[in-house]
C-alpha positions as a printed NumPy array, in Angstrom:
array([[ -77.27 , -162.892,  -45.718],
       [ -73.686, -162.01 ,  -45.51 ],
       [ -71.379, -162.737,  -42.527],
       [ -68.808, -160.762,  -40.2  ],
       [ -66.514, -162.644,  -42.307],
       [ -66.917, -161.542,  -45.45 ],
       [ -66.565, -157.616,  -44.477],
       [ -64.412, -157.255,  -41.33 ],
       [ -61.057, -156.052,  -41.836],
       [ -58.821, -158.872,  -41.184],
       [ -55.278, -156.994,  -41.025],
       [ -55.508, -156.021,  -37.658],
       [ -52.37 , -154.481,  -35.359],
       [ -52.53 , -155.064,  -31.692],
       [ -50.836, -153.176,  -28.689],
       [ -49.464, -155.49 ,  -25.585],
       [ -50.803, -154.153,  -22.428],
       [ -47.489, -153.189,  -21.276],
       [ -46.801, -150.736,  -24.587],
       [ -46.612, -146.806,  -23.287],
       [ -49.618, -144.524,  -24.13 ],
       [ -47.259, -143.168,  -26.636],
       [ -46.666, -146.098,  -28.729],
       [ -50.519, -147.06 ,  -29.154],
       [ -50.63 , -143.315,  -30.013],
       [ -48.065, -143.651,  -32.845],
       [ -49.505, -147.179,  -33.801],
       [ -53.026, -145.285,  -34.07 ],
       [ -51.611, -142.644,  -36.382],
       [ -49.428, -144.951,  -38.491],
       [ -52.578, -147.444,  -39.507],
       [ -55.152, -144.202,  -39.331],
       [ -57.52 , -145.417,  -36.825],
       [ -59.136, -144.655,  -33.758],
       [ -59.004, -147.458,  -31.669],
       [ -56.075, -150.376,  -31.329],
       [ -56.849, -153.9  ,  -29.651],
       [ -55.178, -154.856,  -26.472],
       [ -53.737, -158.643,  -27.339],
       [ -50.798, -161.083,  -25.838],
       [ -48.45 , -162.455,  -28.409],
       [ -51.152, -165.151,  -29.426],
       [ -53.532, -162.952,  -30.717],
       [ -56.021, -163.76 ,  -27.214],
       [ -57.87 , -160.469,  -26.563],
       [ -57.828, -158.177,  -22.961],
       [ -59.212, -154.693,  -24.104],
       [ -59.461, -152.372,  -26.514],
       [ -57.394, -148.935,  -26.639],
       [ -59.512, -145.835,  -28.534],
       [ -57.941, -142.287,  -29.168],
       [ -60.96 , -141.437,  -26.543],
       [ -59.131, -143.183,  -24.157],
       [ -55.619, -141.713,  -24.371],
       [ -57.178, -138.336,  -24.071],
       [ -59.6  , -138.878,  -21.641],
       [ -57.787, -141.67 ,  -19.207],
       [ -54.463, -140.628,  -19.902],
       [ -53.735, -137.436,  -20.756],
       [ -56.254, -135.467,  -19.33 ],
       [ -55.461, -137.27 ,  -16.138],
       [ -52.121, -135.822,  -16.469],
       [ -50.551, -139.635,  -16.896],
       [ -47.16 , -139.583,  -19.11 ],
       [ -46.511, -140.688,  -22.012],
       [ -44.662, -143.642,  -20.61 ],
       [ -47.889, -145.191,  -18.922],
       [ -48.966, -148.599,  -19.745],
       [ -52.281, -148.989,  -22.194],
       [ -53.227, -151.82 ,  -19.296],
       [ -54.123, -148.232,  -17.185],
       [ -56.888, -146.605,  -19.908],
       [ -57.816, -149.361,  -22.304],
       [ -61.383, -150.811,  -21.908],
       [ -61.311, -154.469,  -21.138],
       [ -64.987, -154.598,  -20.639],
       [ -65.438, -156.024,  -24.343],
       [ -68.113, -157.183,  -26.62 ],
       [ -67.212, -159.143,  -29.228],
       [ -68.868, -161.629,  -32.525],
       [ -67.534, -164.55 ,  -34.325],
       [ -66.748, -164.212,  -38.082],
       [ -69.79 , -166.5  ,  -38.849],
       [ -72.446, -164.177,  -37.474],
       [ -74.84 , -162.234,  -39.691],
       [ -74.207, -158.397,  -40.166],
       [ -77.529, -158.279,  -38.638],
       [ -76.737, -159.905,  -35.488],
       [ -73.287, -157.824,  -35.574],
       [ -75.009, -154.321,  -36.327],
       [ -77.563, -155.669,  -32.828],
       [ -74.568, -156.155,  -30.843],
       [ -72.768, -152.294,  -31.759],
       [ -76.139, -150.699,  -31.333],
       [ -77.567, -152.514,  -27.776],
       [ -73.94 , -151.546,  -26.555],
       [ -73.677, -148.557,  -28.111],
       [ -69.965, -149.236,  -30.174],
       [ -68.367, -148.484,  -33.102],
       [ -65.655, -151.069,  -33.386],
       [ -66.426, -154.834,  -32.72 ],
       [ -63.543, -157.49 ,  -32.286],
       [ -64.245, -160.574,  -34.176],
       [ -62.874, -163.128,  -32.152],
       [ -62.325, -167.579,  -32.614],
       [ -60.989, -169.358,  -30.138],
       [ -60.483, -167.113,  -28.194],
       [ -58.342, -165.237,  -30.522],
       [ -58.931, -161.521,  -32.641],
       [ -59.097, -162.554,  -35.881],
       [ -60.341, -159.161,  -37.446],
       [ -62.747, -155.887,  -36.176],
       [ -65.845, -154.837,  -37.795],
       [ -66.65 , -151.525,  -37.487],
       [ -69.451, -149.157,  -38.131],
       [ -67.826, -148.072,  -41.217],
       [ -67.166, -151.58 ,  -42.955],
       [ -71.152, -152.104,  -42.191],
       [ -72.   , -148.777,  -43.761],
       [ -70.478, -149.454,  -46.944],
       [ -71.795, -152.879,  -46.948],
       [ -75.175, -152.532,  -49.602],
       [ -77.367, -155.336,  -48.171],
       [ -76.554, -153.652,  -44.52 ],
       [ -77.052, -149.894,  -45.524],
       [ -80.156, -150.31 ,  -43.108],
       [ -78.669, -152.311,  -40.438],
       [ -75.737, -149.695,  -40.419],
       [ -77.985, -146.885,  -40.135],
       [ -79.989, -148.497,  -37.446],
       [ -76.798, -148.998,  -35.25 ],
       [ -75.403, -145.451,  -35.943],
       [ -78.781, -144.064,  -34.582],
       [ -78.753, -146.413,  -31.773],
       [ -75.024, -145.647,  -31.143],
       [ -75.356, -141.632,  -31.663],
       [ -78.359, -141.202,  -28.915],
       [ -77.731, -139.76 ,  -25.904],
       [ -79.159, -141.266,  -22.964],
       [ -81.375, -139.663,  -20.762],
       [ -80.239, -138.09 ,  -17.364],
       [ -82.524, -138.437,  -14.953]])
């Protein structure tokens, strides 16, 4: 079975958590994603910064463009090393319910997987589609 490694992306660009909501904005639509880690100038993880976030946390909130990421990213993370299975990876973004999963050594990101590198990913067209469903439901309010 394949590994994290051989599919995650591996060129990945990092906000500091002192960088404005506007510059992970700008970083988000210069690379064309939706989410941006939150890293120090070794590469060691604290959070994760989505478009969700800036809209929701910040700007919706009525927080300028000038606040720190530190105030919306998420720094409640999961994460996988590169040596795990895409099995074990596609587990982790469905029981958590993520798109976007740091791959992390040493303490250190050394790539993201997301939903989309698993989907076009033949031997994990299954897993993929597993963790999507798991990932799309809703839960139930009570």
């Amino acid at each position: 079975m394949k590994t994290v490694k051989e599919i995650m992306t591996k060129d990945v660009a990092c906000c500091q958590k002192e960088d404005s909501l506007f510059d992970a904005a700008k970083l988000m639509k210069e690379r064309n994603v939706g989410a941006i880690p939150v890293c120090d100038e070794n590469h060691k993880l604290f959070g994760m910064v989505t478009d969700r976030d800036l809209a929701i946390r910040g700007y919706a909130a009525k927080k300028p463009e000038t606040t720190s990421i530190q105030e919306v990213m998420s720094d409640k993370l999961y994460h996988i090393s590169q040596e795990s299975s895409l099995q074990e990876a596609s587990d982790v973004m469905a029981e958590h319910q993520i798109r976007r999963l740091p791959v992390v050594e040493k303490e250190k990101l050394i790539g993201i997987l997301s939903l989309g590198d698993l989907s076009i990913e033949k031997l994990s067209d299954h897993a993929a589609g597993v963790a999507l469903q798991d990932i799309s439901e809703r839960p139930e309010l009570h």
